[in-house]
C-alpha positions as CSV (number, residue, x, y, z in Angstrom):
1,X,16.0,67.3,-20.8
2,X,13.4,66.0,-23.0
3,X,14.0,66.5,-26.5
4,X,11.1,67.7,-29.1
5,X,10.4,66.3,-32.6
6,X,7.2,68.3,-35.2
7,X,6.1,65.8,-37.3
8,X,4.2,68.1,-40.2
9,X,1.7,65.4,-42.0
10,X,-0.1,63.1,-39.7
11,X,-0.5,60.3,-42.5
12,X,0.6,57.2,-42.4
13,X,4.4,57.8,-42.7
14,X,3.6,60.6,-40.1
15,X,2.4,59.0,-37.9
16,X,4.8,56.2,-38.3
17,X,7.3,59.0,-37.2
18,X,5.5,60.1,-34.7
19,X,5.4,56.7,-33.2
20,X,8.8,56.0,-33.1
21,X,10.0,59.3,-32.0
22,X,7.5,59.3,-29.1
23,X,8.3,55.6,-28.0
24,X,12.0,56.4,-28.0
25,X,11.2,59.2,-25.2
26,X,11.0,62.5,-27.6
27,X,8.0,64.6,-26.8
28,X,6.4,65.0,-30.3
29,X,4.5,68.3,-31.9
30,X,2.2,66.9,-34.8
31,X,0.7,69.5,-37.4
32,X,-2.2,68.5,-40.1
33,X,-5.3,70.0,-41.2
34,X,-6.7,66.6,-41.7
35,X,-9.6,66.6,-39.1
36,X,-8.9,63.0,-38.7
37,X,-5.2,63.3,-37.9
38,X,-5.5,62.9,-34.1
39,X,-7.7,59.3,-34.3
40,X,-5.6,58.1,-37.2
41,X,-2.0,58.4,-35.3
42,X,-3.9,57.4,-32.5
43,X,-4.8,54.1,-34.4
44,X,-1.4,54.1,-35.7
45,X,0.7,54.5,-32.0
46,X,-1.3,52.0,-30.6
47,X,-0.3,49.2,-32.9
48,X,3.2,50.8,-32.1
49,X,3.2,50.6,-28.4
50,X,1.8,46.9,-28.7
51,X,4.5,45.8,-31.3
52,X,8.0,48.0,-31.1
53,X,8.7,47.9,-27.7
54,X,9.0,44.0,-27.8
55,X,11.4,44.1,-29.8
56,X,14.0,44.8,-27.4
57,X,15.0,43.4,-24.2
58,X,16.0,46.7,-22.5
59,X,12.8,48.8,-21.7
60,X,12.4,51.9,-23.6
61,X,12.6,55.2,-22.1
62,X,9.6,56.9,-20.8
63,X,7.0,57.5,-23.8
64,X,7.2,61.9,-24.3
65,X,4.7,63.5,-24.8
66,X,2.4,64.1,-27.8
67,X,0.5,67.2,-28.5
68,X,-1.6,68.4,-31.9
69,X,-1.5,72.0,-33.2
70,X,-3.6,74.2,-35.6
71,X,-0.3,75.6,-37.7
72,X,3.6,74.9,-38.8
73,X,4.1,77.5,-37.2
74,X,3.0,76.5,-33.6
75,X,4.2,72.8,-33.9
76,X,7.7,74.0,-34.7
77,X,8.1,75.5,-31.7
78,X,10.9,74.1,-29.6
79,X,11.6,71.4,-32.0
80,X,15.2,70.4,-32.6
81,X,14.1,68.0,-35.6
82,X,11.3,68.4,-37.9
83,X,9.9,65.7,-40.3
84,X,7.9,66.8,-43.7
85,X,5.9,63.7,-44.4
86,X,3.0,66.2,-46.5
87,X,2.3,64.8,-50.1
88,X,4.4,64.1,-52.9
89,X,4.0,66.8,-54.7
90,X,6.9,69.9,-55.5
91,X,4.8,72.9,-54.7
92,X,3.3,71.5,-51.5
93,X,6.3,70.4,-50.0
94,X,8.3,74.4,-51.2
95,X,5.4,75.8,-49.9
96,X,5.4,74.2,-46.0
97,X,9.3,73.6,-46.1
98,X,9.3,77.7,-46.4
99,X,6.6,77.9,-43.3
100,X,8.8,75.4,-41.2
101,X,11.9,77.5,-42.1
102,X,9.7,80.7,-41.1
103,X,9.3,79.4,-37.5
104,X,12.2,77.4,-36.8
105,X,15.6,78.3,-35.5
106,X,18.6,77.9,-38.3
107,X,20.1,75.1,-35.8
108,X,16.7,73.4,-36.6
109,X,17.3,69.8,-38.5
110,X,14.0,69.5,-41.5
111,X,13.8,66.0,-42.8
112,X,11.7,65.2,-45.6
113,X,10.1,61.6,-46.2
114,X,10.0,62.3,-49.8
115,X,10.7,58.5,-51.7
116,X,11.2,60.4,-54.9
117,X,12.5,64.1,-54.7
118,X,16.1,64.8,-54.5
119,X,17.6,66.9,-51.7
120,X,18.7,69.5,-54.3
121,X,14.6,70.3,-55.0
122,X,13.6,70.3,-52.1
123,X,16.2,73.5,-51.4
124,X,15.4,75.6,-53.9
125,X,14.5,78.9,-52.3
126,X,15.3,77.7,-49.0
127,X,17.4,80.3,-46.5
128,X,19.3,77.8,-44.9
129,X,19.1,74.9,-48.2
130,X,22.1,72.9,-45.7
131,X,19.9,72.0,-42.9
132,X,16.9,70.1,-45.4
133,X,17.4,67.2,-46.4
134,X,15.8,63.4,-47.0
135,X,15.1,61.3,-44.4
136,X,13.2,58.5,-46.1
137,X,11.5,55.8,-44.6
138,X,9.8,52.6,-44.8
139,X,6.1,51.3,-43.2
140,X,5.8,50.4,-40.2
141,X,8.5,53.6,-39.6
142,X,8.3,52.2,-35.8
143,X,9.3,49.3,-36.8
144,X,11.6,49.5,-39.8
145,X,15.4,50.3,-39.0
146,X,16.0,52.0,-42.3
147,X,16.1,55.4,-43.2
148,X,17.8,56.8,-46.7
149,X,19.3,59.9,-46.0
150,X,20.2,62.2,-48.8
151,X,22.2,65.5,-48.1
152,X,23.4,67.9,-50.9
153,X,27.0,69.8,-50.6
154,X,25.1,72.3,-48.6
155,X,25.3,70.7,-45.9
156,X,28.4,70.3,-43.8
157,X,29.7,67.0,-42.0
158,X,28.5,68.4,-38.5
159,X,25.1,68.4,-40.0
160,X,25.1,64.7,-41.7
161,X,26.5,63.8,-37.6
162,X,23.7,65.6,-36.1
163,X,21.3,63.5,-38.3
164,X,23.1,60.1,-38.0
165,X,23.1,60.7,-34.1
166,X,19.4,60.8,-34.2
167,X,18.4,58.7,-36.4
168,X,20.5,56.0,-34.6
169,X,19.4,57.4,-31.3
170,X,15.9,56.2,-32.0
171,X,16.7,52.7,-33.0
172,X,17.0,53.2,-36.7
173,X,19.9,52.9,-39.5
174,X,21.0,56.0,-41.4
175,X,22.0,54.6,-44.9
176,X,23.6,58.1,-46.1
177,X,23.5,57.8,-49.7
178,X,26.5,59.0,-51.4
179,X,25.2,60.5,-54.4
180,X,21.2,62.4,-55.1
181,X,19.3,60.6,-57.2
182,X,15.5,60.1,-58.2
183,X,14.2,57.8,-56.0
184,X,17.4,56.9,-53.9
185,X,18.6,53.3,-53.3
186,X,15.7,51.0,-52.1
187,X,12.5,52.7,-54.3
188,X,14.4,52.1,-57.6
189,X,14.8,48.2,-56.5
190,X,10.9,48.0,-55.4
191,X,10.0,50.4,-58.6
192,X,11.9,46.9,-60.3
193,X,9.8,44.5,-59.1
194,X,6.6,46.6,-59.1
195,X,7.0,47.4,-62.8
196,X,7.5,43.5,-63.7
197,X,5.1,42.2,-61.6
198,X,1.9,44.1,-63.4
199,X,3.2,42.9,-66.6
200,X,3.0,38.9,-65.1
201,X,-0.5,39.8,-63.4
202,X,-1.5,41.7,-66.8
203,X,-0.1,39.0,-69.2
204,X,-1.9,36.0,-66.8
205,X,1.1,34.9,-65.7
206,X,0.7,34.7,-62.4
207,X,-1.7,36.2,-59.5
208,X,-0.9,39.0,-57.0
209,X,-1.1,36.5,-54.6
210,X,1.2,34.3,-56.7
211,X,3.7,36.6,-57.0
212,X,3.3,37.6,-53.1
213,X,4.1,33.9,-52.4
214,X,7.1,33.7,-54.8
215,X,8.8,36.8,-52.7
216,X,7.4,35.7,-48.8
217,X,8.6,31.8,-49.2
218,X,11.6,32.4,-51.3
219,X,14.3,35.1,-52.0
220,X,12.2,37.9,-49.5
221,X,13.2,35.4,-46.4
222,X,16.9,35.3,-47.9
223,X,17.0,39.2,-48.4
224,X,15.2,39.7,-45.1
225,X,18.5,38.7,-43.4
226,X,21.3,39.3,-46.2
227,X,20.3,41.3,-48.6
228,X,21.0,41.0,-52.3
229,X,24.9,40.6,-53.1
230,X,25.7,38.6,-50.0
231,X,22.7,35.9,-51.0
232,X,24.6,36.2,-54.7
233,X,27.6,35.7,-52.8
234,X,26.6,32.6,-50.4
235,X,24.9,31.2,-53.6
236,X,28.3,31.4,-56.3
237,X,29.6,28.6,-53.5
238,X,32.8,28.0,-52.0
239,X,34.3,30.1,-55.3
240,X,32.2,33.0,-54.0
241,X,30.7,35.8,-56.0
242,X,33.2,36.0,-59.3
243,X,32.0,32.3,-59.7
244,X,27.9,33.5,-59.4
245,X,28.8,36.1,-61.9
246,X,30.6,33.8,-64.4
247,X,27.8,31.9,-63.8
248,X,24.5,33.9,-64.0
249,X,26.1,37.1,-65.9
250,X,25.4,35.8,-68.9
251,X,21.4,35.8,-68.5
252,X,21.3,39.5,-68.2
253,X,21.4,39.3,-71.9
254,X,18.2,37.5,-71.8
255,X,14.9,39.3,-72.3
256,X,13.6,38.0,-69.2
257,X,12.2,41.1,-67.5
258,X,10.1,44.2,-69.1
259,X,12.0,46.7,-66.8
260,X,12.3,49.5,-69.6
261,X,8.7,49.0,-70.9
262,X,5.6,50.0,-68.7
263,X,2.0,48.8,-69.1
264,X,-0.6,51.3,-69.6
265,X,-2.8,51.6,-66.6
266,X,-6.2,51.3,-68.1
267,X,-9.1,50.6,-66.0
268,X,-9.3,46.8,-66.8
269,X,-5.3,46.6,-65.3
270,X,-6.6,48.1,-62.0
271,X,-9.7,46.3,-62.1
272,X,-7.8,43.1,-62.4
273,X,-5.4,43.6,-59.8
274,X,-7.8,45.7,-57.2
275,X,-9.8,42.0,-57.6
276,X,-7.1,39.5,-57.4
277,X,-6.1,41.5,-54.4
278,X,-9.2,41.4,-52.3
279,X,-9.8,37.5,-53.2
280,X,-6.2,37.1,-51.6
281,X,-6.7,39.1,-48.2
282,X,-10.3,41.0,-48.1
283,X,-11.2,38.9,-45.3
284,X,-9.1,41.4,-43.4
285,X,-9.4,44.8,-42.5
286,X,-6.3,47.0,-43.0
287,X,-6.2,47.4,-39.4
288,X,-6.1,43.4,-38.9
289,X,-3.2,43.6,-41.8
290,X,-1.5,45.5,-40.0
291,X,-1.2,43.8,-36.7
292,X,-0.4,40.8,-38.8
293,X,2.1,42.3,-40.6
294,X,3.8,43.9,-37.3
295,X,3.3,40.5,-35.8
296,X,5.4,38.7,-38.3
297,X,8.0,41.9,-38.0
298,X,8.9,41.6,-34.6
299,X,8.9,37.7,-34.5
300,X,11.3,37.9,-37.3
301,X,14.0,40.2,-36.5
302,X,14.0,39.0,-32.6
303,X,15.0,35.8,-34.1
304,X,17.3,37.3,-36.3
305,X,18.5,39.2,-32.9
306,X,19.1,35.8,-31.2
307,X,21.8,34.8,-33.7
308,X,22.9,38.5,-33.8
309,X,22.6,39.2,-37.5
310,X,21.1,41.3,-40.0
311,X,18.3,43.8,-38.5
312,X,18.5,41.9,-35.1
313,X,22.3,43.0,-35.0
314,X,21.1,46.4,-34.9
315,X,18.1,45.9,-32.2
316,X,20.2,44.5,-30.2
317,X,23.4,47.2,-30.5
318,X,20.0,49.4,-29.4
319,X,19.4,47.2,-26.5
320,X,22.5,47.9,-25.5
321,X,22.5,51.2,-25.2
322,X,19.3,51.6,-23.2
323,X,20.5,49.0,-20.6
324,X,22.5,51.3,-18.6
325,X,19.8,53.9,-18.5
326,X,17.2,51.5,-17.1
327,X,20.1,50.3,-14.0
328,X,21.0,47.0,-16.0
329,X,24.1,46.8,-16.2
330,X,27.3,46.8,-14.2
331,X,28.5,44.4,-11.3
332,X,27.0,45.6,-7.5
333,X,28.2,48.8,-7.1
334,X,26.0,50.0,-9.8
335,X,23.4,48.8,-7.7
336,X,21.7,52.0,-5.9
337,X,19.8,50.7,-2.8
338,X,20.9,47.0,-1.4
339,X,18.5,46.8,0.6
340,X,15.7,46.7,-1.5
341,X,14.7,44.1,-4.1
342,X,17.3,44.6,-6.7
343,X,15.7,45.5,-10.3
344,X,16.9,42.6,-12.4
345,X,14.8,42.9,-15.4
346,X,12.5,45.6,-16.9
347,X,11.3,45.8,-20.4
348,X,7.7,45.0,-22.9
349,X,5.8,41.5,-23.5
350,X,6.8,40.8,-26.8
351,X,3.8,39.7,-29.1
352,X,6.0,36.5,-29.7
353,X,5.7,35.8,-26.0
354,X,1.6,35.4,-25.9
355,X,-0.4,32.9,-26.6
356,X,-3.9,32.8,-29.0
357,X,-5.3,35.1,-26.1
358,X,-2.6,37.1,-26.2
359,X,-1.4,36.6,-22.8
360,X,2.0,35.6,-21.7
361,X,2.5,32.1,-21.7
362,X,3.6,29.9,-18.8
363,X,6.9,29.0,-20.9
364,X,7.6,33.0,-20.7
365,X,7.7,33.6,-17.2
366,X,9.9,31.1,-16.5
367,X,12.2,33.2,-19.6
368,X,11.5,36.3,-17.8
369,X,12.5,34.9,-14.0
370,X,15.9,33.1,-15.8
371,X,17.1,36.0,-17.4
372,X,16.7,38.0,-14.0
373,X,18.4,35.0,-12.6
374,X,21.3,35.5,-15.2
375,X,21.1,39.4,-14.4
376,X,21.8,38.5,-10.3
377,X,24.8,36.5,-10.9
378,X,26.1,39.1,-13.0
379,X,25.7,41.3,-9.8
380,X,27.5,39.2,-7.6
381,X,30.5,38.5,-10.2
382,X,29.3,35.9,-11.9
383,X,29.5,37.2,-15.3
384,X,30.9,35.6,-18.3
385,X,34.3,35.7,-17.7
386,X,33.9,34.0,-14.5
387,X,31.8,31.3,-16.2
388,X,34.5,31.1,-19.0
389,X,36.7,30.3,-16.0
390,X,35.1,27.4,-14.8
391,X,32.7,28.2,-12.5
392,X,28.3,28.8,-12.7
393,X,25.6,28.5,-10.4
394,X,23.1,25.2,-11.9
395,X,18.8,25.8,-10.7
396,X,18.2,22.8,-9.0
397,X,14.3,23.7,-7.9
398,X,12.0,26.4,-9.5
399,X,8.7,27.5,-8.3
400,X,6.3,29.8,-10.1
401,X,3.2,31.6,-9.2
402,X,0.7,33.0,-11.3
403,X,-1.4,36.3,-9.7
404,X,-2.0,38.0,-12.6
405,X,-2.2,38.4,-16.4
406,X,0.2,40.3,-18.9
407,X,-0.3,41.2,-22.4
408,X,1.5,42.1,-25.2
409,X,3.1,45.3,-24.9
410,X,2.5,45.7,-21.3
411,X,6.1,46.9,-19.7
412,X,7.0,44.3,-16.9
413,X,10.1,44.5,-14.3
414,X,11.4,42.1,-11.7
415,X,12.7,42.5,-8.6
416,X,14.5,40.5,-6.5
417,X,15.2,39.6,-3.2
418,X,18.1,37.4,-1.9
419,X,16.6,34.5,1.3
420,X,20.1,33.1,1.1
421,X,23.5,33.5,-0.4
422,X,25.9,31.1,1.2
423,X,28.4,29.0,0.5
424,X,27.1,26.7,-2.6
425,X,23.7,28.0,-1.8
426,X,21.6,30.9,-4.0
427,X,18.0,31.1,-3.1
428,X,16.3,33.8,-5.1
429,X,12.7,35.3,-4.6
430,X,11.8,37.3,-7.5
431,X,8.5,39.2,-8.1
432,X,7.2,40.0,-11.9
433,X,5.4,43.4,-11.7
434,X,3.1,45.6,-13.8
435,X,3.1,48.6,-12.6
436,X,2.4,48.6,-9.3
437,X,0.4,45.0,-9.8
438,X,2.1,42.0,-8.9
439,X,2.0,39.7,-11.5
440,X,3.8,36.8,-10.9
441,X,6.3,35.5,-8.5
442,X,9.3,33.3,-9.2
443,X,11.7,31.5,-6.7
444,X,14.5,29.8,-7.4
445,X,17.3,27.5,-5.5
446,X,21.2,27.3,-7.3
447,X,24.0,25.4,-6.4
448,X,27.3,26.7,-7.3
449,X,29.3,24.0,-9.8
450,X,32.9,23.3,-11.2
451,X,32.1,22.9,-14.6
452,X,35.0,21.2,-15.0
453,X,33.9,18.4,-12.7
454,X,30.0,19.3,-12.7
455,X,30.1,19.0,-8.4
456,X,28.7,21.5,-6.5
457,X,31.3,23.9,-4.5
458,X,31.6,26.9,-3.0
459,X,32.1,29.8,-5.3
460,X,35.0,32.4,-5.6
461,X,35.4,34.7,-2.7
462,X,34.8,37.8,-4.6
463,X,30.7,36.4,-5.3
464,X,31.0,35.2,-1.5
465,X,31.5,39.1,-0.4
466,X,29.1,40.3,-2.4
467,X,26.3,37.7,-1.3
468,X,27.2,38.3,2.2
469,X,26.8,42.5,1.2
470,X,23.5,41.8,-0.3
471,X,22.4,39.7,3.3
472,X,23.4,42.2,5.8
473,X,21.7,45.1,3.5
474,X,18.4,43.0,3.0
475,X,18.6,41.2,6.3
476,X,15.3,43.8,7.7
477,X,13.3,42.1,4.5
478,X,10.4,40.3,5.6
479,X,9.9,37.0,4.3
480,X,8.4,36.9,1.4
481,X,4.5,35.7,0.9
482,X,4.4,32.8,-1.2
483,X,7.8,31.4,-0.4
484,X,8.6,27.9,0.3
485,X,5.0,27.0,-1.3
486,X,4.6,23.9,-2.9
487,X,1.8,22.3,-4.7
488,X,-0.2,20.5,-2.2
489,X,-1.3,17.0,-2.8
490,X,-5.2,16.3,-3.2
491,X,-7.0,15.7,0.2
């Protein structure tokens, strides 16, 4: 059954929820008098659905469904999560926290985005204070792992696990903070850096886009994929962290930074800034920023996937756990129907496999048809541990044919379809489709080889039973069109 999250506050943290909710297969309720809300999070889930589903290399579930409503009270309905993203303010927040408690059931989970209130405030008056808490998050929510959760005593362990599940559930990372506090964990650091850099912009030290360069090509790549005390750590050298501290310690004595002094913002401070700023990135419009920005995102923590660290290390745990759902996983008995093309890859174009059109390169199909290669031997027991054995099928002869285009974001799946699995011999026909549109097909002959003395042999008997399964299931196939083509010299 389709589960149901209200998003109440359509702005851009809203719809940043709404976004990743719905692309993770909830059907989402969406409640704001804004006039404006339904274009806006339509703006907003279209930058999602191009950028977030790339990331991973599973496809996502079916998107649910998203519906707008006039009142709390009609987009609670039937929700089993609800996410206050209104604004920062005490008495708005009391005033729809009480409407959501009104119409939803005391089993209801009630979130709050809230980057500065504590759990504690946001419960006064409440009837059931246990099930509200913060759930904060950071832009692009869709694409962003993290979310700060902050409970209070009032609510019990099975409450915290019900919110952990979820979070989790829709590709994120529930940082449960251990104690309330203004601001939680990660605001206080920004509020930091924030507070010093308008003093080195007010005091002509540097420019905003100075200062955006000395975070984006120094220690913001290093925290991107360690954060702070493992970079402090990596950086006191082979004597580790008490070293760094002996080392560095004695600077915080320094008056370096102007944490505990604020500048007054007077008009010429905003003037200066609001001006530095648009020299540095006017030429774009915020919609263009943040396609750029999402870009950079998802080419970042897919590479930090591929060496299975930091954020990637979570993607890719996520991966993971959508594989089975989507039939990608498991030897051939997980297979349904043998005598069809067997589904051997299904997930989204990432944006970091197009090209200045934004289409799919050549490079990428190739990608695509090898890892539905990879996913066929795993079928016929040629997994890992028989490859750690001492056995692998090599491609000796590839052929590729372009039919159509794909973009980023489009969802693409390959099937395959076995011409011959015998002996030494794997010939491979798969097809690339989107949708019901064929986009590209891929064929591809292996030989089975002895890694240990890189010959070609015949493979165990195990992957020779389940070759000669898959023939005799798809020996009605017809030949496939396109087979057996070659490029034909000039005449």
């Amino acid at each position: 059954m389709t589960k149901t999250a209200c998003i109440i506050g359509g702005g851009v943290i809203g719809g940043g929820w709404a976004a990743r909710f719905l692309l993770n297969g909830w059907n989402v309720r969406v409640s704001d008098p804004d006039p404006e809300a339904e274009r806006k999070i339509g703006e907003v889930l279209g930058n999602a659905r191009r950028s977030l589903p790339g990331l991973s290399d599973a496809p996502l579930p079916d998107e649910g469904r998203l519906t707008f409503h006039g009142s709390v009270a009609e987009a609670v309905e039937g929700a089993s999560w609800v996410q206050e993203s209104v604004p920062e303010r005490l008495d708005i927040k009391h005033r729809v926290l009480a409407q959501i408690e009104a119409a939803a059931g005391p089993e209801v989970l009630i979130g709050s985005s809230t980057s500065g209130f504590k759990p504690s405030e946001l419960q006064e008056g409440a009837q059931v204070p246990g099930r509200i808490f913060v759930a904060h998050p950071f832009n692009p929510v869709y694409l962003l792992p993290l979310a700060e959760i902050v409970t209070t005593q009032a609510s019990d362990d099975a409450t915290r696990g019900r919110i952990g599940d979820i979070i989790r559930e829709i590709g994120m990372y529930p940082l449960q903070v251990r104690k309330e506090i203004d601001a939680h964990i990660a605001d206080r650091f920004l509020e930091a850096v924030w507070r010093e850099a308008l003093w080195l912009v007010k005091d002509g030290i540097a420019t905003t886009e100075e200062i955006d360069n000395a975070i984006r090509y120094g220690f913001g790549i290093r925290w991107a994929q360690m954060g702070l005390f493992e970079t402090y750590r990596v950086a006191g050298g082979e004597a580790g962290m008490k070293h760094f501290m002996a080392q560095f310690g004695p600077c915080l004595q320094w008056p370096w930074t102007r944490l505990t002094d604020v500048p007054d913002f007077t008009d010429e401070l905003v003037d200066l800034i609001a001006g530095q700023s648009d020299e540095q990135s006017g030429q774009y419009s915020i919609r263009e920023l943040e396609r750029i920005r999402d870009d950079n995102l998802v080419s970042m923590m897919r590479a930090l996937k591929a060496r299975d660290w930091g954020a990637g290390r979570l993607i890719k745990a996520h991966d993971e756990g959508l594989k089975p759902a989507a039939g990608l996983t498991g030897g051939i008995d997980a297979v349904g129907d043998l005598s069809q093309p067997i589904l051997t890859l299904a997930r989204a174009v990432p944006i970091d496999w197009t090209d200045y059109n934004g289409h799919m390169t050549e490079s990428r199909y190739l990608d695509a048809f090898a890892q539905s290669t990879d996913r066929f031997m795993e079928i016929i027991g040629c997994d890992s541990d028989y490859i750690a054995s001492g056995g692998s099928y090599f491609t000796a002869e590839t052929h590729i044919r372009h039919i159509d285009e794909a973009l980023a974001g489009d969802r693409i799946r390959v099937t395959t379809q076995m011409l011959l699995g015998a002996g030494k011999k794997l010939h491979l026909f798969h097809r690339m489709w989107k949708g019901e549109t064929l986009v590209a097909t891929g064929e591809h002959f292996l030989l089975h080889v002895s890694l240990e003395t890189r010959r070609p042999c015949a493979p165990s008997a195990d992957i020779e039973a389940a070759m000669a399964r898959i023939a005799a299931a798809q020996a009605s196939l017809p030949y496939p069109e396109g087979a057996g083509a070659a490029i034909r010299a000039p005449q």
